[in-house]
C-alpha positions as CSV (number, residue, x, y, z in Angstrom):
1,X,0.0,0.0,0.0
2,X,2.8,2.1,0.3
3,X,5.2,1.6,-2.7
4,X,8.9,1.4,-0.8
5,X,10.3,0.1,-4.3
6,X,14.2,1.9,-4.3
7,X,14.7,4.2,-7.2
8,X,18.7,4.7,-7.0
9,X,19.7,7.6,-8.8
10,X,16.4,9.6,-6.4
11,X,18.1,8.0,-4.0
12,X,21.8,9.2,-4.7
13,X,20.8,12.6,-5.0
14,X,18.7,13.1,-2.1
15,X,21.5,12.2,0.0
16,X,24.0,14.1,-1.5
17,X,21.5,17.0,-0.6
18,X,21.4,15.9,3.0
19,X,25.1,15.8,3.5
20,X,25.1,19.4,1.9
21,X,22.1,20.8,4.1
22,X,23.0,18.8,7.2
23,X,19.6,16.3,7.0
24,X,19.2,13.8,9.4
25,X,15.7,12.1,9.3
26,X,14.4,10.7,12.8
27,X,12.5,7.2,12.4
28,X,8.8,7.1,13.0
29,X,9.7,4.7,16.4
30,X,11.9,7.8,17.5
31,X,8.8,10.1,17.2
32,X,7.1,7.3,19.4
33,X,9.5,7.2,21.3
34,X,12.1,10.2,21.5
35,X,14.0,8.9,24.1
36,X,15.7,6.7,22.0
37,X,16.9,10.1,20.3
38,X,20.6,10.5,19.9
39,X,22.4,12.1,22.6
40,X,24.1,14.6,20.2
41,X,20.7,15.7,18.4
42,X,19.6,16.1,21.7
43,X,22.3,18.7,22.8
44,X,21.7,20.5,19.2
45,X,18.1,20.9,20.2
46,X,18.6,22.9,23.2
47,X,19.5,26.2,20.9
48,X,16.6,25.6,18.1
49,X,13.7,27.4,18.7
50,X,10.4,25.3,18.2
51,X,9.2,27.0,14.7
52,X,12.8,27.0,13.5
53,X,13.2,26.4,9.9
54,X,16.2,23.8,11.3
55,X,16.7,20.4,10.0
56,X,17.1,19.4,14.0
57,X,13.2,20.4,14.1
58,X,12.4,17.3,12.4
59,X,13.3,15.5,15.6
60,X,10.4,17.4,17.0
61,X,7.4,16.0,15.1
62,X,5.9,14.0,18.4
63,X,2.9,14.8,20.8
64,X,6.1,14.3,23.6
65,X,7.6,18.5,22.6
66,X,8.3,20.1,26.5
67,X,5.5,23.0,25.5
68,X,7.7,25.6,25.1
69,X,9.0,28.1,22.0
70,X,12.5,27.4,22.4
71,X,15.5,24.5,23.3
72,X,12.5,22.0,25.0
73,X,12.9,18.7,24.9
74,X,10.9,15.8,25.5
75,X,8.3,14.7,28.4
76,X,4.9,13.0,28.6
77,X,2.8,13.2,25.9
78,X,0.9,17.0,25.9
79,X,-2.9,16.7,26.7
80,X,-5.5,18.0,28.9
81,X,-8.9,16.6,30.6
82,X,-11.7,18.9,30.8
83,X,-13.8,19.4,33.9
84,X,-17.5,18.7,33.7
85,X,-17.7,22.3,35.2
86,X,-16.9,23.2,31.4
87,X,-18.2,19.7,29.2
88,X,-21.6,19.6,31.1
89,X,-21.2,15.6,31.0
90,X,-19.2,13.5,33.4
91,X,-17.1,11.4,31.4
92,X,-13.7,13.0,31.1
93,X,-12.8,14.6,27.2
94,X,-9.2,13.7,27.1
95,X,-7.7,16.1,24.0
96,X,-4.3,15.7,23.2
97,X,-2.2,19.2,22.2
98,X,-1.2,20.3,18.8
99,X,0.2,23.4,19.4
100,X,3.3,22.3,20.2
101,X,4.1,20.6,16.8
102,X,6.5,22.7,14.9
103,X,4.2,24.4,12.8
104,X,1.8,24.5,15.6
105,X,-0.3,21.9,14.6
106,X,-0.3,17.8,14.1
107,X,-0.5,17.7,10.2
108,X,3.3,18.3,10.1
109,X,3.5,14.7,10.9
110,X,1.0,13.7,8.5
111,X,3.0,15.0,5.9
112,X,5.9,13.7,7.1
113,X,4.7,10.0,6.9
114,X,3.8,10.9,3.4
115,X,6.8,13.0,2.1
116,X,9.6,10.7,4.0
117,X,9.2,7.1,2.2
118,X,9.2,8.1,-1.1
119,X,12.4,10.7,-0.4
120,X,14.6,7.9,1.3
121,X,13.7,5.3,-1.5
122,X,14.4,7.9,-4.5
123,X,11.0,7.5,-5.8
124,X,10.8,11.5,-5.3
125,X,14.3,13.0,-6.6
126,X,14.9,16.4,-4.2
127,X,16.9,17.9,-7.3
128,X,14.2,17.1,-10.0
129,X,10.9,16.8,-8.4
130,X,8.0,19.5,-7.0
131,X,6.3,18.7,-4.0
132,X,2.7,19.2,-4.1
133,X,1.0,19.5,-1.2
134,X,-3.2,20.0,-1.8
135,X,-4.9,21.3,1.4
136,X,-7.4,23.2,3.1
137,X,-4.7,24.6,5.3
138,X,-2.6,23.1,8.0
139,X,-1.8,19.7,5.8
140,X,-0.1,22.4,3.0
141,X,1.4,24.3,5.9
142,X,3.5,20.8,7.3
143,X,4.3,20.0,3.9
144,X,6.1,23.2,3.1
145,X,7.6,23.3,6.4
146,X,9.0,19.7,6.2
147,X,9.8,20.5,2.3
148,X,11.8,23.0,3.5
149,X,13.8,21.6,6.1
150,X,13.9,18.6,3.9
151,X,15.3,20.3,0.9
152,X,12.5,20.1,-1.5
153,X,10.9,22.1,-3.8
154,X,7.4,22.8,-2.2
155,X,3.9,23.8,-4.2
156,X,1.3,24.1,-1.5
157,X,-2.5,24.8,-2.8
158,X,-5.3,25.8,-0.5
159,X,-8.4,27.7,-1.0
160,X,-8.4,31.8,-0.8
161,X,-11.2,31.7,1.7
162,X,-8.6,30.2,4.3
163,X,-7.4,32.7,7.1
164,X,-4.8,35.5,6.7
165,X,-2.9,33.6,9.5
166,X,-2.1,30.6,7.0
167,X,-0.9,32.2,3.9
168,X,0.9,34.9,5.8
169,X,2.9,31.7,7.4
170,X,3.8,30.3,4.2
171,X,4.9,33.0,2.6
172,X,8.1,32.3,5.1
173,X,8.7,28.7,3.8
174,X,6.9,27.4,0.9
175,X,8.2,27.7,-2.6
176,X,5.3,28.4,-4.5
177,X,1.4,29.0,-3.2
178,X,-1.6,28.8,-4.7
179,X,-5.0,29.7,-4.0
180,X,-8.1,28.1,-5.6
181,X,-11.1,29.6,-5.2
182,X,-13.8,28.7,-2.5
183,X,-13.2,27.7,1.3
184,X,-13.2,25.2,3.5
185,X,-16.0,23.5,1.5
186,X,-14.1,23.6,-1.8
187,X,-11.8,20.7,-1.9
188,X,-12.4,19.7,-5.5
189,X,-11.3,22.6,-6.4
190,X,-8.4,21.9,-5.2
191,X,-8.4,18.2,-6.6
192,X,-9.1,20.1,-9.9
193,X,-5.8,22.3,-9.4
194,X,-4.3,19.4,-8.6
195,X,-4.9,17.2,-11.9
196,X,-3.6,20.2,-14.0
197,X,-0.1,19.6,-11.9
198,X,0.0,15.9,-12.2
199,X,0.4,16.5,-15.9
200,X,4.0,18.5,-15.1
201,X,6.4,15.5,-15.0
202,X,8.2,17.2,-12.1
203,X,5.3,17.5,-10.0
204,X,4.6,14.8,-7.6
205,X,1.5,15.1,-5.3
206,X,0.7,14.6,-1.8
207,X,-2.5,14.1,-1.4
208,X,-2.9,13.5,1.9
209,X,-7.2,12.2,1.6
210,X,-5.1,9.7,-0.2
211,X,-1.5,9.1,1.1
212,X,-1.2,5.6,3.3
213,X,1.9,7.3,4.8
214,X,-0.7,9.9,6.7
215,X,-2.6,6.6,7.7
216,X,0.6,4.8,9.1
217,X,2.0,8.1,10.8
218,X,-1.5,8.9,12.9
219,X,-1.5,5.0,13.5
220,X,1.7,4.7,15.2
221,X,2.3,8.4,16.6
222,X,-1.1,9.4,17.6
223,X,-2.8,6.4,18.4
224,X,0.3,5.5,20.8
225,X,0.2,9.1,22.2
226,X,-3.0,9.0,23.2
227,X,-3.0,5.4,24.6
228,X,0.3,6.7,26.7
229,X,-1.4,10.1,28.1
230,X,-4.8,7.5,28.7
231,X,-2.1,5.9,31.3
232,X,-0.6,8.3,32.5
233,X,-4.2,10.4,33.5
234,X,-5.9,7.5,34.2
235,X,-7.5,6.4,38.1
236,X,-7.9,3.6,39.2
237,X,-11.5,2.9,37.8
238,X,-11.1,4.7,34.5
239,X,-11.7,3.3,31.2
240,X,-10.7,4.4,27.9
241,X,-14.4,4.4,26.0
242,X,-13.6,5.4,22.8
243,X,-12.3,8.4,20.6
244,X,-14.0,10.7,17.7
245,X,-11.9,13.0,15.3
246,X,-13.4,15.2,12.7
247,X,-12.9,14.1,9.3
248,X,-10.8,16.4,7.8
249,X,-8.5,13.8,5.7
250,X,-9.8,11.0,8.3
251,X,-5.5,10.4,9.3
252,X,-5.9,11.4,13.2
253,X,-9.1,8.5,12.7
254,X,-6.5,6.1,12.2
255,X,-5.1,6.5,16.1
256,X,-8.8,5.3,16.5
257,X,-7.9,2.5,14.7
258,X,-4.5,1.8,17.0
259,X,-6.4,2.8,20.4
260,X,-9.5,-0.3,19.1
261,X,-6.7,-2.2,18.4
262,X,-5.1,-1.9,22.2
263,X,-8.9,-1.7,23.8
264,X,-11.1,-3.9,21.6
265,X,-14.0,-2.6,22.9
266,X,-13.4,1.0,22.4
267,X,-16.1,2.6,20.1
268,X,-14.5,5.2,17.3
269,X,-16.8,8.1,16.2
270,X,-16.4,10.7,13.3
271,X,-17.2,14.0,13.3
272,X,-18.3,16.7,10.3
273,X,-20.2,19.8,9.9
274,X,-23.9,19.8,10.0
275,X,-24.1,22.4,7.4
276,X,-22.4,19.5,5.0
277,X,-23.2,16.1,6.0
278,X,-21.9,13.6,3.8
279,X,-21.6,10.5,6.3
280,X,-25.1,11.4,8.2
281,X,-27.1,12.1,5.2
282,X,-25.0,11.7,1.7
283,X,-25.4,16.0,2.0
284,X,-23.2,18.3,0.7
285,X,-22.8,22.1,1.1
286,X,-20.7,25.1,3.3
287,X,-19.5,25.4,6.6
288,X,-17.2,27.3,8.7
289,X,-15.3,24.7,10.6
290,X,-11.4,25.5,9.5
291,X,-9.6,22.3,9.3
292,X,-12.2,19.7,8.4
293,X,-13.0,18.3,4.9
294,X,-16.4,17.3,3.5
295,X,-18.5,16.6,0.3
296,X,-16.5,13.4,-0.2
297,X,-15.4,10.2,1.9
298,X,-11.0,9.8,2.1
299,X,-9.6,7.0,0.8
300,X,-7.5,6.4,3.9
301,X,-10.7,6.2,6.2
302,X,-11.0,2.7,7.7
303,X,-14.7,3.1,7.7
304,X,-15.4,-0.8,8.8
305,X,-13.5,0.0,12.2
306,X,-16.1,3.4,12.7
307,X,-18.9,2.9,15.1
308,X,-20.3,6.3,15.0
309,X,-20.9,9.4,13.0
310,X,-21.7,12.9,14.8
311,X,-22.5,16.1,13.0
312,X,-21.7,19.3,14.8
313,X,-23.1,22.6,14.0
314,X,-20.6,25.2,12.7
315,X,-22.6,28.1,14.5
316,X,-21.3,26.5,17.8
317,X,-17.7,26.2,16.8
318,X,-17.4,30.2,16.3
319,X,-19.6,31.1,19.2
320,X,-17.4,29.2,21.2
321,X,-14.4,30.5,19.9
322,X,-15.2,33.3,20.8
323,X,-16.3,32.5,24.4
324,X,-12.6,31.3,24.7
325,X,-10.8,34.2,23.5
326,X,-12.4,37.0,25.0
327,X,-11.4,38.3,28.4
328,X,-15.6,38.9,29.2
329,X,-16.5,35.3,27.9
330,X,-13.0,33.8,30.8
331,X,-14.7,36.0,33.5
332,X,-17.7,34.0,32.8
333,X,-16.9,30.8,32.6
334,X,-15.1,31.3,36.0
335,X,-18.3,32.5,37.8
336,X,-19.7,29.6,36.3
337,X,-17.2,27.2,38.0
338,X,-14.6,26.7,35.3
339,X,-11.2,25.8,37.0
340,X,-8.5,28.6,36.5
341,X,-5.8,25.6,35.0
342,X,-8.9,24.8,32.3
343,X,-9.5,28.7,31.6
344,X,-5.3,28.9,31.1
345,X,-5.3,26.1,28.4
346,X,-8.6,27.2,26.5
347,X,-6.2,29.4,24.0
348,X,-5.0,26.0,22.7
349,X,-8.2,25.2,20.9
350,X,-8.6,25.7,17.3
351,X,-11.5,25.7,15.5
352,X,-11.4,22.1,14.8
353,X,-10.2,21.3,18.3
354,X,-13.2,22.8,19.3
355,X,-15.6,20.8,17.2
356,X,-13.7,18.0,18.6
357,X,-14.4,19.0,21.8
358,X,-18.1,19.1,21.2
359,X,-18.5,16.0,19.1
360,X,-16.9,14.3,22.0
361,X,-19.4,15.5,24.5
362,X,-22.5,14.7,22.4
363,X,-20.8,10.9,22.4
364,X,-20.6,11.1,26.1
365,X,-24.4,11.9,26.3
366,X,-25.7,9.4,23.5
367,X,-23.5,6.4,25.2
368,X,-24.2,8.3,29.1
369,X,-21.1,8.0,30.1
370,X,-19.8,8.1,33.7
371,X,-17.4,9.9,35.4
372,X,-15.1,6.6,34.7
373,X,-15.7,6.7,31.3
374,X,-12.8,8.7,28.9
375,X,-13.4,10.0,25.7
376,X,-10.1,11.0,23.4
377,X,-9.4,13.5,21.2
378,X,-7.5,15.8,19.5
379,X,-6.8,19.9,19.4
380,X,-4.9,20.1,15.7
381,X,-4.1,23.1,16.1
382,X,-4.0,26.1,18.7
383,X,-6.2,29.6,19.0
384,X,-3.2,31.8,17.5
385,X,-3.8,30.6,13.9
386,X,-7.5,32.2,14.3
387,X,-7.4,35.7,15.2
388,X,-8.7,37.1,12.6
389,X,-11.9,35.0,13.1
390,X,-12.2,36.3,16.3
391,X,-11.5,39.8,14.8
392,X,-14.1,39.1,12.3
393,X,-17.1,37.7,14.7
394,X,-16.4,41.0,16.9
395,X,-16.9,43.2,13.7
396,X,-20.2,41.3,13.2
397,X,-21.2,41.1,16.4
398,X,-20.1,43.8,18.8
399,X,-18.5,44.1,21.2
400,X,-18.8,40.8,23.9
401,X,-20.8,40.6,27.2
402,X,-21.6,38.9,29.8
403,X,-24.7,38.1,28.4
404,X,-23.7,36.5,25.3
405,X,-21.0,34.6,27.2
406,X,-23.6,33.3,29.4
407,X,-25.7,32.3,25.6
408,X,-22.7,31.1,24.1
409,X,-21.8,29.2,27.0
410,X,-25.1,27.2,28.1
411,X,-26.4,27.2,24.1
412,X,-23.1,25.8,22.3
413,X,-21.4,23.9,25.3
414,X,-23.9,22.5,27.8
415,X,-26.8,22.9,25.7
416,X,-24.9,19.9,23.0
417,X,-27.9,17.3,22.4
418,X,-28.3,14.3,20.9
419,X,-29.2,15.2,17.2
420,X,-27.5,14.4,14.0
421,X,-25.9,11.5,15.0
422,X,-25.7,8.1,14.2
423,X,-24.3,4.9,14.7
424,X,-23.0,2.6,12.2
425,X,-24.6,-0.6,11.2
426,X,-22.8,-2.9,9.1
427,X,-24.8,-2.0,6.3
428,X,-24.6,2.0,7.0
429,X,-20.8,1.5,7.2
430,X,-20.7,-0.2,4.1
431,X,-23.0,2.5,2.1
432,X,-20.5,5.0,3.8
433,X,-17.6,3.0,2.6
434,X,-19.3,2.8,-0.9
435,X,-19.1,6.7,-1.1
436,X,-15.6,6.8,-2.1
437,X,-16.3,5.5,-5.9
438,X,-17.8,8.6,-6.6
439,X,-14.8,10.8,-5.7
440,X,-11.6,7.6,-6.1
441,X,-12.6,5.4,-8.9
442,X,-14.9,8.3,-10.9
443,X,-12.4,10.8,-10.8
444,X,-9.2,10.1,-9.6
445,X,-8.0,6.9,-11.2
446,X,-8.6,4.5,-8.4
447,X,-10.1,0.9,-9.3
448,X,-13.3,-0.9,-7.8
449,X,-11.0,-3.5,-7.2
450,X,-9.1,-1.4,-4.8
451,X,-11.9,-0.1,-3.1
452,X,-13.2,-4.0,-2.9
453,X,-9.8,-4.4,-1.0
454,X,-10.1,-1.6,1.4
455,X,-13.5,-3.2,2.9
456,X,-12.7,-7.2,2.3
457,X,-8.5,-7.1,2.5
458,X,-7.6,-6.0,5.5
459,X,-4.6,-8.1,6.3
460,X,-3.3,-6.8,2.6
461,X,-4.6,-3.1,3.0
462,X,-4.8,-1.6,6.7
463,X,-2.8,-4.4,8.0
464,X,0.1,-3.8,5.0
465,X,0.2,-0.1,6.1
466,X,0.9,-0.6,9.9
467,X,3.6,-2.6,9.1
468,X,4.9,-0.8,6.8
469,X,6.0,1.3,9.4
470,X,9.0,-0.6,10.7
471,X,10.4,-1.1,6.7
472,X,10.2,2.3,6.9
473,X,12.3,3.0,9.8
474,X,14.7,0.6,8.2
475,X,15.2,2.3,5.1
476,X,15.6,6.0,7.3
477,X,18.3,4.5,9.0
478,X,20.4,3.4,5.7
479,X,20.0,6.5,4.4
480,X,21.4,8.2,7.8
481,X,23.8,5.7,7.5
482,X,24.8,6.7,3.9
483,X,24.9,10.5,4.3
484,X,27.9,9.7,7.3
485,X,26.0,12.7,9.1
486,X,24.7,11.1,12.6
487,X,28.2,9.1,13.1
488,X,29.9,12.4,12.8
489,X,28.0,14.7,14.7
């Protein structure tokens, strides 16, 4: 599933480009893991700053980053619980912490799993080939960033509707950006943008609804993350219940996939925006939710392993963004019994870590869950890649009161029901699951006999790509091995 066939010229000049630009590539067990980091790389780290544009940064694509800008190492994975005082339910939302990515957000190890294994094999040649990197924002923002500290040529294509933030970031480290019209909403646009690419021989594209390697690098680095922070929160009666993600490319679904593998009975939801509900209702349409996909089913979604689909209304994800972010809308959820720790970490929601958020509590009321029960998620991203959002709902809206925390806060958090959800049969997963030939095998050159596979091969599809993983590693390590930089350091 992921072609690790060795092309050796590729190969010989990607590693003549990493012994000029200093490259050392970590191995997915290392991100696991980064403990078993060398020493020396370790000493080098204490001078980079977190955002560097360093080749030592690569080393920091784990959940395990101390959270801090600059010359942290590594502890326990990042996470936080949430009170019921602020979820209204009382199972406990365990959200693991993207800010502290390089990058500030988890999809710079998405495109890491998908960049890495053709650059160590040859497959992509650093001094021929264009990266392309198709995105509704963060995915295109890793793959420039890891493009860049990985000596590659980087395209990176997301729609002009996105927010300031994102393209004012890539100006500083992509190679070439384009915009394609629409939003969030729009991704074939951007599909369409990227077929005219594919026809430049130089351009080789990342598409990460479609790249195994995002699959594998979620499955072994977040799904372990989470199980680790489960453990290390856990009491004594805890149990890990289950996990939801938003769609977006459906890669952070496959840590669902590696927590159901380590607690068979876990359930696995999926989250999406009411305003375009293609799992609940086939639907299509806008939203606002910045960071999720829609109007089409990933390739890489294992959607046999999903119990659970949960639609989440985009009005709640800006209300409480702004709740969050405004000094009126902290006084208020303090009077209202919020701990002051919670209040501290609620600038490291994003919009999608937000939905997350919610679409976790609505699984904790459908299931009602106990105050043993733990749901898992994840925060992609942080609040500082959103303040013109905020900008833009107080230009809308006025200025914030008390009153419309008080709204926001007992309408969009506690006031979360039970709607526009549903769980997964065998035959709803399979008409789920039956979705992709409309977007895969009708447009973009995938076979029914592949999709067959996906639902009836799992030792030779979802299986193949877990292990994949420690090939993988094998290969990073001969090509550390052949650049002579980590036995001279």
């Amino acid at each position: 599933m992921i072609d690790l066939r060795v092309n050796a010229q590729g190969r010989a000049h990607n590693i003549q480009r990493a012994k000029e630009q200093k490259i050392i590539i970590p191995t997915i067990s290392q991100m696991k893991d980064p403990r078993t980091i060398p020493d020396k790389i370790l000493d080098q780290l204490k001078s980079v700053g977190l955002w560097d544009v360093n080749p030592l940064n690569l080393f920091r694509i784990t959940w395990k980053n101390e959270p801090k800008e600059s010359g942290g190492l590594f502890g326990a994975p990042n996470y936080i619980v949430l009170p019921s005082e602020l979820t209204g339910v009382k199972a406990k939302i365990l959200l693991m912490v993207g800010k502290y990515f390089p990058t500030g957000c988890h999809k710079v190890g998405a495109s890491f799993g998908c960049l890495v294994p053709p650059l160590v094999t040859g497959q992509f040649d650093s001094s021929y080939h264009r990266a392309v990197w198709p995105s509704t924002g963060n995915y295109c923002r890793g793959g420039a960033f890891n493009s860049k500290l990985l000596g590659c040529h980087s395209v990176a294509i997301l729609p002009e509707g996105m927010s300031r933030e994102r393209f004012e970031w890539l100006e500083t480290v992509a190679s070439e950006i384009i915009a394609t019209p629409g939003s969030e909403s729009n991704v074939k646009e951007i599909f369409d943008k990227t077929h005219e690419l594919e026809r430049e021989p130089d351009c080789m594209i990342f598409n990460q609804f479609a790249e195994m390697g995002n699959y594998m690098w979620h499955y072994h680095v977040t799904g372990n993350a989470i199980v680790e922070a489960f453990d290390h929160m856990k009491g004594e009666k805890d149990r890990l219940f289950g996990a939801i993600f938003t769609s977006g490319s459906a890669g952070t679904m496959a840590s669902g996939d590696r927590i159901k593998d380590v607690f068979p009975g876990a359930k696995l939801g999926v989250g999406e925006a009411l305003q375009c509900p293609t799992l609940l209702e086939n639907g299509f349409g806008a939203h606002r939710i910045e960071g999720i996909g829609d109007k089409h089913v990933p390739w890489i979604h294992n959607v046999k392993n999903t119990d659970l689909v949960v639609d989440i209304d985009d009005e709640d994800s800006q209300k409480v963004l702004r709740l969050f972010n405004e000094p009126v809308g902290l006084e208020y959820l303090k009077s209202a019994g919020v701990p002051e720790d919670t209040l501290d970490k609620l600038q490291l929601f994003g919009i999608s870590g937000i939905a997350n958020m919610l679409c976790a509590i609505k699984m904790a009321k459908y299931y009602e869950l106990t105050e043993h029960d733990v749901v898992a998620s994840v925060m992609t991203d942080s609040a500082v890649m959103y303040s013109s959002r905020v900008r833009e709902l107080q230009e809308e809206d006025g200025a914030y009161t008390r009153e419309m925390a008080a709204v926001d806060f007992h309408t969009h958090i506690l006031g979360e029901k039970t709607d526009n959800m549903m769980e997964l049969t065998y035959p709803v997963r399979k008409r789920v699951h039956n979705l992709k030939y409309y977007t895969w095998v009708e447009q973009q050159g995938k076979t029914s006999e592949e999709l067959n596979a996906l639902w009836y091969d799992q030792e030779n599809t979802w299986d193949s790509v877990k292990a994949d993983a420690d090939r993988i590693d094998e290969m990073i390590r001969e090509f550390n091995e052949d650049t002579g930089l980590l036995k001279n350091l």
